[in-house]
Biotite code that builds the C-alpha atoms (Angstrom):
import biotite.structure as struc

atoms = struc.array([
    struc.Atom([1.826, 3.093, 15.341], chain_id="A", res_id=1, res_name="UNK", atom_name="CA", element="C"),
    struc.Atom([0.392, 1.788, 11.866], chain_id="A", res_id=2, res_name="UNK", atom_name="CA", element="C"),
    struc.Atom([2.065, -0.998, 10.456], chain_id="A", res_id=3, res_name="UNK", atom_name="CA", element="C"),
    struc.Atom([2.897, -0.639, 6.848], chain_id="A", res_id=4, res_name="UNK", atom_name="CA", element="C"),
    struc.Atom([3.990, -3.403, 4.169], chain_id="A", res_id=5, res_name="UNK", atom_name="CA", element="C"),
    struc.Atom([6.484, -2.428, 1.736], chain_id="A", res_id=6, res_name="UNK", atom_name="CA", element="C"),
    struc.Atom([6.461, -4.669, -1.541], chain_id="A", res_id=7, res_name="UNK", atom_name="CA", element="C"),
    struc.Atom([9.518, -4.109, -4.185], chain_id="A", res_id=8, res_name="UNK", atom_name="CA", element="C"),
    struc.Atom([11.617, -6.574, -6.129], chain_id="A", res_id=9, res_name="UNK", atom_name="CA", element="C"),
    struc.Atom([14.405, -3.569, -5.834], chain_id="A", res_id=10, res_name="UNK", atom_name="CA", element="C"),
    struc.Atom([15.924, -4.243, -2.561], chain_id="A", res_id=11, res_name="UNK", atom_name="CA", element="C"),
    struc.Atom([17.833, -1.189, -2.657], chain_id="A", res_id=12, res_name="UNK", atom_name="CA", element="C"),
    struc.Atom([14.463, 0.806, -2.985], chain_id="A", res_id=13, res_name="UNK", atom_name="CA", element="C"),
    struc.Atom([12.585, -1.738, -0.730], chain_id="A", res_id=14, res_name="UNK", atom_name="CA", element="C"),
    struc.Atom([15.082, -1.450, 1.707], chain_id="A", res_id=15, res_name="UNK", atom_name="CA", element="C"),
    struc.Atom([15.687, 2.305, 1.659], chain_id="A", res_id=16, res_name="UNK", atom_name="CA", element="C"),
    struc.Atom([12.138, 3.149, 2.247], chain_id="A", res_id=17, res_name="UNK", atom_name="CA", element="C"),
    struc.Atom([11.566, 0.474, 5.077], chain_id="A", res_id=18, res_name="UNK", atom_name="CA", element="C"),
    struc.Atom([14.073, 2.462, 6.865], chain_id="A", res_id=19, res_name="UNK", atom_name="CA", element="C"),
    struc.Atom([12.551, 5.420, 6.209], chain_id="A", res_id=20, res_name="UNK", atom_name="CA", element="C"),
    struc.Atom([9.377, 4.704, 7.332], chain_id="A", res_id=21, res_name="UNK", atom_name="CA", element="C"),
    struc.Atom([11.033, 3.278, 10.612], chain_id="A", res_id=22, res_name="UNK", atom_name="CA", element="C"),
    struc.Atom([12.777, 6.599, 10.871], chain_id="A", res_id=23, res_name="UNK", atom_name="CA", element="C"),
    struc.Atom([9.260, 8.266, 10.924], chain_id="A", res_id=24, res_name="UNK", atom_name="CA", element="C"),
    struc.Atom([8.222, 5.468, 14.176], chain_id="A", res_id=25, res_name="UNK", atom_name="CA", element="C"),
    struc.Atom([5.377, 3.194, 12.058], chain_id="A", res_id=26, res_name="UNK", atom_name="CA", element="C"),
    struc.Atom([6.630, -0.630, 12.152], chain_id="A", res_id=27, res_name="UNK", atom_name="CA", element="C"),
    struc.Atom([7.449, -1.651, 8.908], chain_id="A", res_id=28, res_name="UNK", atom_name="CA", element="C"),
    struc.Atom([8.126, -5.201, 7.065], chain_id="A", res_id=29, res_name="UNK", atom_name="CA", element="C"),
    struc.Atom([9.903, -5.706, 3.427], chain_id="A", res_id=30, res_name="UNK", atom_name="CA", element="C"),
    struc.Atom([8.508, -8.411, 0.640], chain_id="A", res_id=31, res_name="UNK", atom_name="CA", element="C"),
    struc.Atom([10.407, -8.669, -2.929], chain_id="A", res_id=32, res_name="UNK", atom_name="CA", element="C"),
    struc.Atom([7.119, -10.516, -3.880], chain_id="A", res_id=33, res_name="UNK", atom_name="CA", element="C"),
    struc.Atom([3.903, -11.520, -4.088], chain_id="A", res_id=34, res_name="UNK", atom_name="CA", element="C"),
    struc.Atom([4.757, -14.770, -2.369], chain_id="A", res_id=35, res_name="UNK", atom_name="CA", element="C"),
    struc.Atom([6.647, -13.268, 0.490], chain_id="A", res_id=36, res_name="UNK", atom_name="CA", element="C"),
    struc.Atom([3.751, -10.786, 0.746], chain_id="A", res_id=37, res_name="UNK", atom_name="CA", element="C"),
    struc.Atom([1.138, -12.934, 1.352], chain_id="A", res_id=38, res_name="UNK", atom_name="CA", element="C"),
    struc.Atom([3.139, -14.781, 4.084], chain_id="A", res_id=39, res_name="UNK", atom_name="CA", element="C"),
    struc.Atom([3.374, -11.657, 5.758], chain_id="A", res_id=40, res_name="UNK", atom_name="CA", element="C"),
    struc.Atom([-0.207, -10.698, 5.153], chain_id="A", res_id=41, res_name="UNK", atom_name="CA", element="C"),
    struc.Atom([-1.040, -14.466, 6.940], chain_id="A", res_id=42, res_name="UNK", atom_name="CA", element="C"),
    struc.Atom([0.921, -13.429, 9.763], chain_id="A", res_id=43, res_name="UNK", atom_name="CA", element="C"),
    struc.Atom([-0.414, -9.882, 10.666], chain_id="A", res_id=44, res_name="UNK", atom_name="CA", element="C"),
    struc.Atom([-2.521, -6.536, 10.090], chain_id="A", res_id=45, res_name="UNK", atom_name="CA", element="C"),
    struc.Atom([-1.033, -3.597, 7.525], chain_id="A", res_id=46, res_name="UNK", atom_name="CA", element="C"),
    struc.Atom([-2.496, -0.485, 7.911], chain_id="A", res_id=47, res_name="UNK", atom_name="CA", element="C"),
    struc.Atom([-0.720, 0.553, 4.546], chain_id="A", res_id=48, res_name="UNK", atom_name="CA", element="C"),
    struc.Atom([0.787, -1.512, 1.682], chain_id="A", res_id=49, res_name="UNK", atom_name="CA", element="C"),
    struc.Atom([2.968, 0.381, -0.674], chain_id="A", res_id=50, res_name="UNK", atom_name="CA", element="C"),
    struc.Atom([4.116, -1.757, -3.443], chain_id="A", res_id=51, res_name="UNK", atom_name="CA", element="C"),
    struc.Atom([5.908, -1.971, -6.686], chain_id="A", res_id=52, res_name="UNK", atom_name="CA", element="C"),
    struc.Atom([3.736, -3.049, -9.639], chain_id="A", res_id=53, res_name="UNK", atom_name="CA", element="C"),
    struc.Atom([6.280, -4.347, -11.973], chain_id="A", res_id=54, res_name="UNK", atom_name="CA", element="C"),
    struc.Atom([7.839, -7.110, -9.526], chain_id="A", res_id=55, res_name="UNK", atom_name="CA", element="C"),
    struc.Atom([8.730, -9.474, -12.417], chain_id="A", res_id=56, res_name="UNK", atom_name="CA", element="C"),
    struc.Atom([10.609, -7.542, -15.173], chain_id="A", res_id=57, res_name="UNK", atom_name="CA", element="C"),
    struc.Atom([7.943, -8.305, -18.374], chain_id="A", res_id=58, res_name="UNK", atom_name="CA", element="C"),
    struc.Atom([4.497, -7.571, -16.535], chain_id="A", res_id=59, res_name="UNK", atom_name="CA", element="C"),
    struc.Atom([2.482, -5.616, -14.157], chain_id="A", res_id=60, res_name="UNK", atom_name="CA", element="C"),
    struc.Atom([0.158, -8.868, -13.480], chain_id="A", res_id=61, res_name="UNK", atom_name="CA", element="C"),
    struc.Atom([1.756, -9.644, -10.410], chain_id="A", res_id=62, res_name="UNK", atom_name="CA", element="C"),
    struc.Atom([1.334, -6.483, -8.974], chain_id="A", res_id=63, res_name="UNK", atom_name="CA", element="C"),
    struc.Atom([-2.146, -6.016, -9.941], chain_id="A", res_id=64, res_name="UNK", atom_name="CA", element="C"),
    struc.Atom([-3.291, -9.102, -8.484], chain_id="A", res_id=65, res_name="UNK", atom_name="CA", element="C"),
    struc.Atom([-1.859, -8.321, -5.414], chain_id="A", res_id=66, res_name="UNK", atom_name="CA", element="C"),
    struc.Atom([-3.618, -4.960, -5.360], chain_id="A", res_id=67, res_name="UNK", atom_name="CA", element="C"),
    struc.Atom([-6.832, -7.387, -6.142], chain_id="A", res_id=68, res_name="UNK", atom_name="CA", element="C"),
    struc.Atom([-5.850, -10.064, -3.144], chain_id="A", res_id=69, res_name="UNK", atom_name="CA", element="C"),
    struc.Atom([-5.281, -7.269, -0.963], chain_id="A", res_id=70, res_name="UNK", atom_name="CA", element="C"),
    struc.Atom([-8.559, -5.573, -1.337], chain_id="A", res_id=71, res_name="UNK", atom_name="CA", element="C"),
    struc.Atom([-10.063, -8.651, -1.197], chain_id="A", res_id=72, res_name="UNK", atom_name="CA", element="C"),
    struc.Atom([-9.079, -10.324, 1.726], chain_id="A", res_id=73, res_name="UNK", atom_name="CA", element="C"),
    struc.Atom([-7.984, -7.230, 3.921], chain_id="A", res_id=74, res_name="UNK", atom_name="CA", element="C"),
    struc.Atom([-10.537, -4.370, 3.068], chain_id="A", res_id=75, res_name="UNK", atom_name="CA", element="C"),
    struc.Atom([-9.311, -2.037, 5.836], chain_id="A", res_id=76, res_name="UNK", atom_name="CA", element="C"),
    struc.Atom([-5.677, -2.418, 4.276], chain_id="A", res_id=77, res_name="UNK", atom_name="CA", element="C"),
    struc.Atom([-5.167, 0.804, 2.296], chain_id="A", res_id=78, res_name="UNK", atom_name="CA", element="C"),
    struc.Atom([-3.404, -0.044, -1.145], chain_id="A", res_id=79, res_name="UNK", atom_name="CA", element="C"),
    struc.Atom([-0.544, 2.545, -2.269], chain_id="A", res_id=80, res_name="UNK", atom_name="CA", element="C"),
    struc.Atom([0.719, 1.722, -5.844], chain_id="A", res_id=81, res_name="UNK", atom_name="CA", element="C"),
    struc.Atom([4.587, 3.057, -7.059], chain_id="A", res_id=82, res_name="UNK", atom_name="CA", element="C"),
    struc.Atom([5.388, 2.295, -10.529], chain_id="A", res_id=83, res_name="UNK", atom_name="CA", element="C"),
    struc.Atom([8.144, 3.878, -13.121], chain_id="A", res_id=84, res_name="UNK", atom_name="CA", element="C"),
    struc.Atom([5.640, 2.132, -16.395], chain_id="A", res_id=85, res_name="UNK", atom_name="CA", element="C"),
    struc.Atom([2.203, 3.829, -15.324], chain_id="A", res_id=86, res_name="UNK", atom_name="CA", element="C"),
    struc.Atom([-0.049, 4.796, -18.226], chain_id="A", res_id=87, res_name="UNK", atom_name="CA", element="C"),
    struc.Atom([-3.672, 6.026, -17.248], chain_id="A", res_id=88, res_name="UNK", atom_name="CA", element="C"),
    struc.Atom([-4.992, 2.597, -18.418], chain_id="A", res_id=89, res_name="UNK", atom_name="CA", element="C"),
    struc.Atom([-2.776, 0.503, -15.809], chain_id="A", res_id=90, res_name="UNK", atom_name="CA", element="C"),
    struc.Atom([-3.595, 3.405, -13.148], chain_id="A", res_id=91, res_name="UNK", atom_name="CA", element="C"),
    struc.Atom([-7.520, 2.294, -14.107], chain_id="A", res_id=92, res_name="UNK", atom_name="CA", element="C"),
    struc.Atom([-6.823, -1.080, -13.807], chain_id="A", res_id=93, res_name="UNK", atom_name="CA", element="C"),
    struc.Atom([-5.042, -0.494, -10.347], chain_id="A", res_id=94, res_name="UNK", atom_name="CA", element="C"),
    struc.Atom([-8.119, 1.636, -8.723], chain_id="A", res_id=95, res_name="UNK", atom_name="CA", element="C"),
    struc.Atom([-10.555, -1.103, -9.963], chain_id="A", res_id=96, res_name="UNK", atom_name="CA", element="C"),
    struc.Atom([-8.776, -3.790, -8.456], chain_id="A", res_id=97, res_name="UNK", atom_name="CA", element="C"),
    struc.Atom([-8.316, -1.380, -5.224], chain_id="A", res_id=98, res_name="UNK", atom_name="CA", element="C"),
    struc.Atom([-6.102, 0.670, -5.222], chain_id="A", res_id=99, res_name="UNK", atom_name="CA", element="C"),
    struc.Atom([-6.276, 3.641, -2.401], chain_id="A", res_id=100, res_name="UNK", atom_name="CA", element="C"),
    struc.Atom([-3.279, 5.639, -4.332], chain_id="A", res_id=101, res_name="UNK", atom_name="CA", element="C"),
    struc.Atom([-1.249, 5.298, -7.786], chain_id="A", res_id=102, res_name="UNK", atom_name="CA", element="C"),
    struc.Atom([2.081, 7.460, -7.656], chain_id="A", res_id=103, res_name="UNK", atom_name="CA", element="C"),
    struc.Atom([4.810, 7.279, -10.326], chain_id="A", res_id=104, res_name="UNK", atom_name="CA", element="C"),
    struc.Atom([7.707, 6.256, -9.492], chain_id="A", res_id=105, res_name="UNK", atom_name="CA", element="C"),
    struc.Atom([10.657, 8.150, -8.637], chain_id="A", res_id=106, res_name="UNK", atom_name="CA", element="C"),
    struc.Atom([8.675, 9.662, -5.594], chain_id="A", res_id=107, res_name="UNK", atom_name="CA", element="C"),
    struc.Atom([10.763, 11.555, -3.084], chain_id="A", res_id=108, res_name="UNK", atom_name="CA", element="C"),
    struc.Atom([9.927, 9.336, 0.052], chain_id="A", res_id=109, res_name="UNK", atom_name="CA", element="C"),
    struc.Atom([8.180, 12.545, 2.055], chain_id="A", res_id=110, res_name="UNK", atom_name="CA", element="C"),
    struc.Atom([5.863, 12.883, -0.655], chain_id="A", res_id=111, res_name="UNK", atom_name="CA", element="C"),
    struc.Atom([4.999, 8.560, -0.349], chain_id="A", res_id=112, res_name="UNK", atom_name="CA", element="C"),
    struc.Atom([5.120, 9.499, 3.579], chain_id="A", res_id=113, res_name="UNK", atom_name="CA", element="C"),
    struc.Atom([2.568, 12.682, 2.858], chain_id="A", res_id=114, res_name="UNK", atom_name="CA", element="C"),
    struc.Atom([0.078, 9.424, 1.181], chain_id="A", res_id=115, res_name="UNK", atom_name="CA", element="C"),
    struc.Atom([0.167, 7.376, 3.906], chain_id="A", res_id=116, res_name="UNK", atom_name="CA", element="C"),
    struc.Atom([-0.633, 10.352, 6.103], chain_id="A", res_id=117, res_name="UNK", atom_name="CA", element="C"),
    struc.Atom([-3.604, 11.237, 4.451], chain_id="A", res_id=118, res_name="UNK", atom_name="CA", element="C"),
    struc.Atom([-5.121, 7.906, 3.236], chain_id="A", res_id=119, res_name="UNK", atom_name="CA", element="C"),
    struc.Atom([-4.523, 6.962, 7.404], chain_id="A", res_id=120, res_name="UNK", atom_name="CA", element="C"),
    struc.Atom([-6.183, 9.549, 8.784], chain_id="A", res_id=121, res_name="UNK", atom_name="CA", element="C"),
    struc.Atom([-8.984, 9.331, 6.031], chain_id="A", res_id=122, res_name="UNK", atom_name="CA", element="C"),
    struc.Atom([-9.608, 5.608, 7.819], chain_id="A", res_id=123, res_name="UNK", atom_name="CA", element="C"),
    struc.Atom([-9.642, 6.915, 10.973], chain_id="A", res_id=124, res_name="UNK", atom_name="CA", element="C"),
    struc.Atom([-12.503, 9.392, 10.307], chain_id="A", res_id=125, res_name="UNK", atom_name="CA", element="C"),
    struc.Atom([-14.297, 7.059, 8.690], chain_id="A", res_id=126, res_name="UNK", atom_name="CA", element="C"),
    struc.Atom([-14.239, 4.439, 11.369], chain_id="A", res_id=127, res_name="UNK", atom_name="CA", element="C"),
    struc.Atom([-14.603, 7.512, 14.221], chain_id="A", res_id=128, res_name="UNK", atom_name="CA", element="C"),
    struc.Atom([-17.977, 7.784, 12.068], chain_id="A", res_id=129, res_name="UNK", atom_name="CA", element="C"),
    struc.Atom([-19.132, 4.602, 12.170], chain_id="A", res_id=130, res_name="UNK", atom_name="CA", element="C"),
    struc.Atom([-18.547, 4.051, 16.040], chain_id="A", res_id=131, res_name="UNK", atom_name="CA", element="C"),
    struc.Atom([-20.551, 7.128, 16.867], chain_id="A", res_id=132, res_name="UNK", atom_name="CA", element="C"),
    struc.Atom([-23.700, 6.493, 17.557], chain_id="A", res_id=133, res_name="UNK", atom_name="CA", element="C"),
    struc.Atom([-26.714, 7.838, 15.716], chain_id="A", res_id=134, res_name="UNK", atom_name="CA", element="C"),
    struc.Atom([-29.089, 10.944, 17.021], chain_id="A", res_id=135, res_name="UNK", atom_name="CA", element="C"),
    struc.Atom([-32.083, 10.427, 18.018], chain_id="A", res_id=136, res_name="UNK", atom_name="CA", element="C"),
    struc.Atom([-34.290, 12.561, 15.376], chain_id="A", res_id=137, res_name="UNK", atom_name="CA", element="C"),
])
């Protein structure tokens, strides 16, 4: 089963969802920040991070560049950004960096479930395609 990241400097949110996501069978680990999410990025694979943008309370920096560090260094990783302050500017700002997904914040957690879903089986076509080889012509 996929592994998923969840990044939120709520713990009751962070903590809810991890559950939830457990409830559904992927394998799921909690960060409250971007320093605790890059130790758990050094230690193993995410097939999905869904994280909080505003994880200090006076900016969305922190949560960009993680969206950036992410893309960067894990390109397979698909990027799922939740935030209650989204403007179409910031949701811009997000994709560029890498974002897969932008949601607003509250999301009912079937709906963030539905995301993951999608952007997972998305990957899994596209790497099906590139591991089938090409006809002959």
């Amino acid at each position: 089963m996929p592994r998923i990241l969840i990044v939120d400097n709520e713990e009751a949110v962070g903590c809810s969802m991890s559950e939830y996501f457990r409830l559904l069978g992927y394998q799921v680990d909690y960060a409250r920040d971007r320093l605790e999410a890059e130790d758990h990025l050094a230690k193993r694979d995410y097939s999905v991070i869904i994280e909080d943008l505003w994880l200090s309370t006076n900016t969305n920096r922190e949560g960009l560049d993680i969206v950036e560090f992410v893309h960067e260094q894990y390109p397979n990783t698909q990027i799922i950004v939740l935030t209650a302050r989204g403007s179409a500017e910031v949701e811009k700002e997000a994709s560029r960096r890498g974002a897969s997904a932008f949601l607003a914040k509250p999301k009912p957690l079937p709906e963030i479930a539905q995301v993951v879903s999608g952007l997972l089986n998305v990957r899994d076509a596209l790497n099906q395609q590139m591991l089938k080889p090409e006809e002959p012509a």
